[in-house]
Rosetta silent file (secondary structure, phi, psi, omega in degrees, C-alpha in Angstrom):
SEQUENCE: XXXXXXXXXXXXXXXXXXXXXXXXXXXXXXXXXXXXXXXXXXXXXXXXXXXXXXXXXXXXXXXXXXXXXXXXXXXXXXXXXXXXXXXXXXXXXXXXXXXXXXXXXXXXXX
SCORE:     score description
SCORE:     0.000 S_00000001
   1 L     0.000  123.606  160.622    0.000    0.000    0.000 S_00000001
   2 L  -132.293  150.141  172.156    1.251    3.667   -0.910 S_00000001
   3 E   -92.602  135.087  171.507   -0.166    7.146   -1.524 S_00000001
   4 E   -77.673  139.504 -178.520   -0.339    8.297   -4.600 S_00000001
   5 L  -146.428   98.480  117.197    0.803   11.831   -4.524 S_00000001
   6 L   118.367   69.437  148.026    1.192   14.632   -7.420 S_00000001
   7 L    49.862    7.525  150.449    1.406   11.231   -9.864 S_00000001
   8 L  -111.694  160.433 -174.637    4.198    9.533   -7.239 S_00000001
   9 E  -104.157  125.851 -160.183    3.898    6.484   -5.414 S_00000001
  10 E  -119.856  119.178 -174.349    4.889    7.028   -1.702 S_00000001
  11 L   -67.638  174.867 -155.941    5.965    3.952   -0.123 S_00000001
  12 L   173.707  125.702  178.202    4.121    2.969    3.205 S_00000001
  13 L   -54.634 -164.430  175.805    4.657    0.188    5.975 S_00000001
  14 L   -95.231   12.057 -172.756    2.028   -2.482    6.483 S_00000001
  15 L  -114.987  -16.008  178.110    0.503    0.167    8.875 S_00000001
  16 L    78.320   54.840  162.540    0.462    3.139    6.334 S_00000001
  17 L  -112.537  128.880  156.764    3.274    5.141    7.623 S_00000001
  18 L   -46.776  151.630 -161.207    5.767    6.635    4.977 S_00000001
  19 L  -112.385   -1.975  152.382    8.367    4.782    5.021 S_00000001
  20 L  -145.827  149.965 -166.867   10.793    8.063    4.752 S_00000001
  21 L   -60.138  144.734 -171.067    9.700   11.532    5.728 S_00000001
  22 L  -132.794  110.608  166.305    7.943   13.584    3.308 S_00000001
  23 L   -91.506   24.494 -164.254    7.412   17.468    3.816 S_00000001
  24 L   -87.909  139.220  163.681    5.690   18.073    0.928 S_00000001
  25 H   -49.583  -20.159 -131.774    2.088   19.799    2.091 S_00000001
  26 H   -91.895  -54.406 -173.487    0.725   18.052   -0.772 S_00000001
  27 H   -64.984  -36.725  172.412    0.745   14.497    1.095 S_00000001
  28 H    -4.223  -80.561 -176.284   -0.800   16.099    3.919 S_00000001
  29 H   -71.324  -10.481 -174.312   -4.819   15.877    2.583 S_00000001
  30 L   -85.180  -76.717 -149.441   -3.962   12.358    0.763 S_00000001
  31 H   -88.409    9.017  179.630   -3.445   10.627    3.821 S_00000001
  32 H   -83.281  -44.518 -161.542   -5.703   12.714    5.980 S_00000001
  33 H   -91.948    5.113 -173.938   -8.933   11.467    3.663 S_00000001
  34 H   -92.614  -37.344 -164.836   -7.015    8.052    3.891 S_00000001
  35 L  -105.423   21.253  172.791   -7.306    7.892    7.657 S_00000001
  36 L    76.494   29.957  167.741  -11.246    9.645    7.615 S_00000001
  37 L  -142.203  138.064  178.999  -10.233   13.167    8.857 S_00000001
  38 L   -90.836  140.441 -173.244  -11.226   16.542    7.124 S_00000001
  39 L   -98.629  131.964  173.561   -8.182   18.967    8.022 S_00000001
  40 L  -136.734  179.822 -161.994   -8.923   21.785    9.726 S_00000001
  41 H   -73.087  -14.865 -179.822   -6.147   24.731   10.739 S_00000001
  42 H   -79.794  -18.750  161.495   -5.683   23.141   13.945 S_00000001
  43 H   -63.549  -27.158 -175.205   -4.857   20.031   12.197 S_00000001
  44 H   -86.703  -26.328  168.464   -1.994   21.848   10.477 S_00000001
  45 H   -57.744  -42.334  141.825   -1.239   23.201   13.298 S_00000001
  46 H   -53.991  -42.733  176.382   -0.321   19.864   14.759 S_00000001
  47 H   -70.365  -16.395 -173.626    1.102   18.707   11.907 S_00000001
  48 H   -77.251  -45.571  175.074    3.467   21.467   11.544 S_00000001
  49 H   -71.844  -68.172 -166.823    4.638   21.214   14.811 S_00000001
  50 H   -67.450  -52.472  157.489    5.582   17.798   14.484 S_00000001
  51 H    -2.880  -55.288  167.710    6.769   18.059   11.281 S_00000001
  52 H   -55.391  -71.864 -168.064    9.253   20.521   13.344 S_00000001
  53 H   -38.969  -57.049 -165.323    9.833   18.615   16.162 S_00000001
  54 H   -83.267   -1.752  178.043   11.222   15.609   13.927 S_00000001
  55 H   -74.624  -18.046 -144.329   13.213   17.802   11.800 S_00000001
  56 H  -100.192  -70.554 -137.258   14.764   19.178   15.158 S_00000001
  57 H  -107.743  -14.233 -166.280   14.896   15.725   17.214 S_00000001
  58 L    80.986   -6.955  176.169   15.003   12.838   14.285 S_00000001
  59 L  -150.575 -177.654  163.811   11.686   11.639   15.686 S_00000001
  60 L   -81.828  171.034  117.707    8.337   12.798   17.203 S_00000001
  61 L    -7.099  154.668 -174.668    7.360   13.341   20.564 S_00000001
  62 L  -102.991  157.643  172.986    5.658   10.824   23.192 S_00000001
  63 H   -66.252  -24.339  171.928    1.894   12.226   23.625 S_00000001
  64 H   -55.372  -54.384  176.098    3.018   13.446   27.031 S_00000001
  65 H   -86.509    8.693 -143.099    5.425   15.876   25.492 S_00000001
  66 H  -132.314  -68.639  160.697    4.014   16.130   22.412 S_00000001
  67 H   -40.631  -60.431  179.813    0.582   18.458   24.747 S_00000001
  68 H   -28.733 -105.215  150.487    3.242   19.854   26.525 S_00000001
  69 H    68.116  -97.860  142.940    4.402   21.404   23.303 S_00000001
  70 H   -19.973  -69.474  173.976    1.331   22.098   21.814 S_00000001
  71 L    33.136 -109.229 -154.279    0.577   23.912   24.921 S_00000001
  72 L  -140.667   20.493 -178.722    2.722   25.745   25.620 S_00000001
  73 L  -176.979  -22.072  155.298    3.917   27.116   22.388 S_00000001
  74 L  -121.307  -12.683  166.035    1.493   26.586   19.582 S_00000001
  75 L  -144.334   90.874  179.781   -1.985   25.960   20.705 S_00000001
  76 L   -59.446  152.525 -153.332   -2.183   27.402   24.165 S_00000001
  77 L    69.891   12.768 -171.142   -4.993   25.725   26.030 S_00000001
  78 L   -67.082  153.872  159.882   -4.708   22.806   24.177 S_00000001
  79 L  -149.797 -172.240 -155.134   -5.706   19.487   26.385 S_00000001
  80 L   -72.810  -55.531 -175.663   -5.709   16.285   25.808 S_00000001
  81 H   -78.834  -31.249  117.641   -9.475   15.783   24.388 S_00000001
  82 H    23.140  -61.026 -173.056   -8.771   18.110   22.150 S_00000001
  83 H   -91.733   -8.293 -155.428   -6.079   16.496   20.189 S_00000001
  84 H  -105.122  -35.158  136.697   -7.867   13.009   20.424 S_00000001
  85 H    19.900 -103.705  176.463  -10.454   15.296   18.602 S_00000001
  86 H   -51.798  -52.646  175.135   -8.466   15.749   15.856 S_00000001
  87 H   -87.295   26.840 -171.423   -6.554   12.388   15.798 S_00000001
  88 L   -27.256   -6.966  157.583   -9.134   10.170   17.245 S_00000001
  89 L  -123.724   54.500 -162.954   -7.089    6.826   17.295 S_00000001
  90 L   139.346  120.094  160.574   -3.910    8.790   18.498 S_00000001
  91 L  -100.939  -19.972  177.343   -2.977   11.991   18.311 S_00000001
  92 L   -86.272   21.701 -174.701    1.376   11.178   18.311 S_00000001
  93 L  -140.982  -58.850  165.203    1.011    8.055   16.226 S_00000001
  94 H   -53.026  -66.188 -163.833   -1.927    9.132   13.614 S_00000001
  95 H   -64.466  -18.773  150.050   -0.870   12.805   13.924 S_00000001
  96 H   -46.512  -46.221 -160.664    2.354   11.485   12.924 S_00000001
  97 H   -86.592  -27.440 -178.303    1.178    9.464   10.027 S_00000001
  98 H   -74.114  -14.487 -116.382   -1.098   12.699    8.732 S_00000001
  99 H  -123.982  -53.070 -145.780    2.238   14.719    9.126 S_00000001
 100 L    87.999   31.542  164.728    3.896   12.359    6.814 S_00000001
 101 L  -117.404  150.466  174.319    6.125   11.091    8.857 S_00000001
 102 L   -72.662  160.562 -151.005    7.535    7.540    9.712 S_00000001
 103 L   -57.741  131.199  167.690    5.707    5.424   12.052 S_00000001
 104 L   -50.591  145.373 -179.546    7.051    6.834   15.911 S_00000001
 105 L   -78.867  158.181  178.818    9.370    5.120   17.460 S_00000001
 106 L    74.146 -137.713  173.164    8.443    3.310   21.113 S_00000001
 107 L  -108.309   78.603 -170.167    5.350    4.533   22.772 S_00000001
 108 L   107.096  -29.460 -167.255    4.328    7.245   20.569 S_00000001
 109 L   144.309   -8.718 -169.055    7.780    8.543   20.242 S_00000001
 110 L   -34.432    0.000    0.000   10.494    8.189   22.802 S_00000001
């Protein structure tokens, strides 16, 4: 299984994770309508941030630090139900995979 994206084939685990990092916005909305979620700016907003985070750290965030984050630096007042909102089976391991990123390492991210 891969997303097709702007007439490429994007490789993908047995889990649907790129299998190397992609930053094009493009994949963004492919794999968004792949995993049932309409993007809204707070979705990008998460995605952006991690998108950051793994460019920063080589990986994402655990969901503990991954709210922190959020927060405390891009969506103050953010909580918990909130992001499970957006990601509803996950927000560090889906909001990863909408990001276009490879599957987190660990729980989430470690």
């Amino acid at each position: 299984m891969g997303y097709m994206v702007n007439g490429v084939e994007l490789e993908t685990d047995n889990q649907g994770y790129l299998l190397e990092a992609e930053f094009d916005d493009a994949v963004v909305p492919v794999i968004a309508a792949a995993e049932n979620i309409t993007l809204g700016e707070d979705h990008w907003k998460v995605v952006r941030y991690l998108r950051d985070e793994y460019r920063e750290h080589g990986h994402t965030p655990n969901f503990r630090n991954m709210l922190k984050g959020l927060a405390e630096e891009v969506m103050p007042g953010c909580d918990s139900k909130a992001l499970y909102d957006l990601f509803p089976t996950g927000p560090a391991k889906q909001g990863a995979k909408v990001a276009g990123l490879p599957q987190p390492l660990g729980k989430g991210g470690y």
